[in-house]
C-alpha positions as a Python dict, from the first residue, in 0.01 Angstrom:
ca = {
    (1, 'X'): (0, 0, 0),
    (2, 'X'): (-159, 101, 294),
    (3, 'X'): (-523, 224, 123),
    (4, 'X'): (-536, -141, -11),
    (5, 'X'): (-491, -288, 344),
    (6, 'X'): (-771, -61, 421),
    (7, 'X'): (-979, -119, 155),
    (8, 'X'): (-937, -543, 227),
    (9, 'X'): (-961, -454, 561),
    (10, 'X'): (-1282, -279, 531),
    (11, 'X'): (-1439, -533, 278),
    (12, 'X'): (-1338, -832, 534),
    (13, 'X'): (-1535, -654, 793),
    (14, 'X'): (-1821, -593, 586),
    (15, 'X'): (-1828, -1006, 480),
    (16, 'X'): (-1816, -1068, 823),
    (17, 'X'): (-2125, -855, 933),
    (18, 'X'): (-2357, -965, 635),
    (19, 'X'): (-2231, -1338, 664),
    (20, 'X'): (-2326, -1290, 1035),
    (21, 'X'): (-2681, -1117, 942),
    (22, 'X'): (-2744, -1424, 672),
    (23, 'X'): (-2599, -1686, 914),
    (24, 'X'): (-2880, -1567, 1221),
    (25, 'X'): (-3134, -1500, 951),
    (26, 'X'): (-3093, -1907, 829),
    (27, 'X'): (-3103, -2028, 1215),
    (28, 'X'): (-3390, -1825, 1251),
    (29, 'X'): (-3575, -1942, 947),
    (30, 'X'): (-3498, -2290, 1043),
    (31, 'X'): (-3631, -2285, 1394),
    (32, 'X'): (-3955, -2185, 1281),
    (33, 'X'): (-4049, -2548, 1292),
    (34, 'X'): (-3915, -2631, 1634),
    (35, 'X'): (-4146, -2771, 1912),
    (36, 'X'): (-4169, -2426, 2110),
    (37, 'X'): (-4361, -2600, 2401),
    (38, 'X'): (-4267, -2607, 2772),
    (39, 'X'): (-3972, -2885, 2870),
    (40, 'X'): (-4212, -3210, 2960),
    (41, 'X'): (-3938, -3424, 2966),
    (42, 'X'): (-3839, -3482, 3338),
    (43, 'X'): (-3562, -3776, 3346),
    (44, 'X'): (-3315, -3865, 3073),
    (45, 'X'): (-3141, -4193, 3007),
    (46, 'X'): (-2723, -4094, 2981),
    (47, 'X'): (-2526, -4302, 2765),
    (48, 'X'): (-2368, -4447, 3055),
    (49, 'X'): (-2703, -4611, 3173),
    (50, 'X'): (-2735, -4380, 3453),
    (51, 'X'): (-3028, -4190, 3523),
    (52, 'X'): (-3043, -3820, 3475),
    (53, 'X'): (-3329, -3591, 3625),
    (54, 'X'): (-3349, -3215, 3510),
    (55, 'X'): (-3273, -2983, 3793),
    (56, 'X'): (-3562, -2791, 3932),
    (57, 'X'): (-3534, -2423, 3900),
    (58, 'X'): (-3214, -2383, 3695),
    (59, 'X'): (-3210, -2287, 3342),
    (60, 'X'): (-3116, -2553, 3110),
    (61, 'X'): (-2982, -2613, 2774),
    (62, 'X'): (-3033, -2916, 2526),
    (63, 'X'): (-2836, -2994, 2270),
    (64, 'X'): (-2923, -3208, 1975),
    (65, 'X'): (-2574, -3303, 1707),
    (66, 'X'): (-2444, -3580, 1528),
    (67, 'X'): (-2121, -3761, 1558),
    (68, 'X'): (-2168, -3765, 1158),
    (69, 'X'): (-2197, -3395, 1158),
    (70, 'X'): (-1946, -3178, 1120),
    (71, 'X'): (-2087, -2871, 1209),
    (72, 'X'): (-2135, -3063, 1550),
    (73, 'X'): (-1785, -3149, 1543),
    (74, 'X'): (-1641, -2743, 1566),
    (75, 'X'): (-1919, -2649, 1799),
    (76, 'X'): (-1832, -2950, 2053),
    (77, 'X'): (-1549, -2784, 2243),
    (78, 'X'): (-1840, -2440, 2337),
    (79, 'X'): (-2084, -2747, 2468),
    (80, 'X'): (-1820, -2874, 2655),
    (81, 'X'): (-1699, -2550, 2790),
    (82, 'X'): (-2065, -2429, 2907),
    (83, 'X'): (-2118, -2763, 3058),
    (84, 'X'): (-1893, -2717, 3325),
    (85, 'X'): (-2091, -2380, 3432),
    (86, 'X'): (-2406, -2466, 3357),
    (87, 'X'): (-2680, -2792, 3336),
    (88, 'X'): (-2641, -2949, 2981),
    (89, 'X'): (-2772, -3237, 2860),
    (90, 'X'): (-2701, -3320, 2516),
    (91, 'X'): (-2869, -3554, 2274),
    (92, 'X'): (-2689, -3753, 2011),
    (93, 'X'): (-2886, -3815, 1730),
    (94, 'X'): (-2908, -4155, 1547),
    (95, 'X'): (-2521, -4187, 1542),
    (96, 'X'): (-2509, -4546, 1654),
    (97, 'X'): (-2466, -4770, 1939),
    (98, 'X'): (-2349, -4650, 2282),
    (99, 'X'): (-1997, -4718, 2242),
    (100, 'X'): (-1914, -4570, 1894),
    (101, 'X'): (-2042, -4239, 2087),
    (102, 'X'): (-1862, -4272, 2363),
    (103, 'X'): (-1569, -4349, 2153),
    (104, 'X'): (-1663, -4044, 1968),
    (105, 'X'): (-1647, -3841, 2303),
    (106, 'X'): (-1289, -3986, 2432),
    (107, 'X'): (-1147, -3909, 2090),
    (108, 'X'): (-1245, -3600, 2118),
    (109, 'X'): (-1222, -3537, 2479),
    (110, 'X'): (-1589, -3416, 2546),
    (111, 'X'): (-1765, -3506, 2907),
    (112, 'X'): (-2092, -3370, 2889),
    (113, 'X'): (-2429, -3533, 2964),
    (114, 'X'): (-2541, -3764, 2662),
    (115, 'X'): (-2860, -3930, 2574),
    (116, 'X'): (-2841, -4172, 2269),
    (117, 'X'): (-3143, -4099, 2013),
    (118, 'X'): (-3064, -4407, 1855),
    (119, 'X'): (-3347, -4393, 1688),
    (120, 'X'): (-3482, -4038, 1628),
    (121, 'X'): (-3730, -4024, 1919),
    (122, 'X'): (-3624, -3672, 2108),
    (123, 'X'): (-3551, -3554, 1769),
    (124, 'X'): (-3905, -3596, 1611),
    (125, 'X'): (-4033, -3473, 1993),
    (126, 'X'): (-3882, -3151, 1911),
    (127, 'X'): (-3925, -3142, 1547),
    (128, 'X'): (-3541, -3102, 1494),
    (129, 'X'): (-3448, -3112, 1111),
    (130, 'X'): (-3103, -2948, 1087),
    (131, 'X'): (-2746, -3039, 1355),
    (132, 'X'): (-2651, -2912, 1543),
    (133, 'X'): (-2985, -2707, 1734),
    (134, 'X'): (-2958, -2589, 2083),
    (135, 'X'): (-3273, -2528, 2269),
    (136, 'X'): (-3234, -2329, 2624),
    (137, 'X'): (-3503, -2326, 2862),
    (138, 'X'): (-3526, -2090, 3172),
    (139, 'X'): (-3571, -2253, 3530),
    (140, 'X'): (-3968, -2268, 3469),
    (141, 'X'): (-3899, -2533, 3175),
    (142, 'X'): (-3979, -2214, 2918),
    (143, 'X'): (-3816, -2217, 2613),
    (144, 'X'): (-3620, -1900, 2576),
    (145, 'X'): (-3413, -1958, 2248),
    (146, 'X'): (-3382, -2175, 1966),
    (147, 'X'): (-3060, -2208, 1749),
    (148, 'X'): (-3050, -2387, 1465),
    (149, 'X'): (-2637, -2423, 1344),
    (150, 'X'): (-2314, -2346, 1461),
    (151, 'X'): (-2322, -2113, 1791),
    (152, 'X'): (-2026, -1927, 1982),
    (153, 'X'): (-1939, -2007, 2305),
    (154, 'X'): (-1983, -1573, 2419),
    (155, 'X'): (-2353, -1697, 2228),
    (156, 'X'): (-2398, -1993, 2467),
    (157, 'X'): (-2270, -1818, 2749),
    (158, 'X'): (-2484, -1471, 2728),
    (159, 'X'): (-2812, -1672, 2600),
    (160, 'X'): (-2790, -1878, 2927),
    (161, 'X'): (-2700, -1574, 3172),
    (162, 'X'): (-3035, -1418, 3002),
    (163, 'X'): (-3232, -1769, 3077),
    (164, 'X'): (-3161, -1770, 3481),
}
């Protein structure tokens, strides 16, 4: 009994390592495309009609999702989390009016920053194809790193601290 536990043991961690290799290898093939230029983009309209400029020197990340998405859905809660230590600004893409978002957000209890792509604008800036894709910039307006997919909050957390 116990070699089996072992042996499933053993093959669960090798899934885990090659689904993680394939899974990076995908957002990695899929942010080939991405705008790689510097941040131009120096005030955002919130969802709540409020202006929003972008910090000067202070790394920030942008986050494009979907409330139709449900990738977007599971990887809310790490936005949410890293938005309370860090500048976010998140950009819902062409998932309809103001308030089906922001009853999208109170279902779900998320508070971050959100500007409404109604209609694909900041997506086709940044030549985003897949949700969700986070894009972190260092305090220069450099991009530092591209992910295309689902991402951890440890992932959010360490690709920021690397982006100050």
């Amino acid at each position: 009994m116990k070699d089996k536990i072992k042996k499933y043991l053993k093959e669960g961690v090798v899934f885990i390592v090659m689904l993680t290799i394939a899974m990076n290898a995908m957002s990695y093939y899929r942010s080939i495309d991405l705008n790689k230029e510097n941040l131009d983009i120096k005030n955002f309209k919130l969802l709540n009609n409020t202006e929003y400029s972008l910090p000067k020197n202070k790394a920030i990340l942008v986050h494009f999702w979907a409330i139709w998405c449900p990738t977007c859905k599971f990887e809310a809660s790490n936005i949410e989390k890293i938005s309370k230590d860090y500048e976010v600004i998140t950009i819902a893409v062409q998932s309809g009016i103001k308030e089906e978002i922001q009853k999208y957000l109170d279902d779900n209890n998320l508070t971050f920053k959100v500007v409404n792509d109604e209609d694909g604008s900041y997506s086709r800036k940044f030549n985003i194809k897949a949700f969700p894709t986070t894009l972190i910039y260092d305090k220069d307006g450099n991009q530092k790193f591209s992910e295309v997919g689902y991402t951890t909050t440890a992932g959010l957390y360490s690709r920021m601290a690397l982006s100050k």
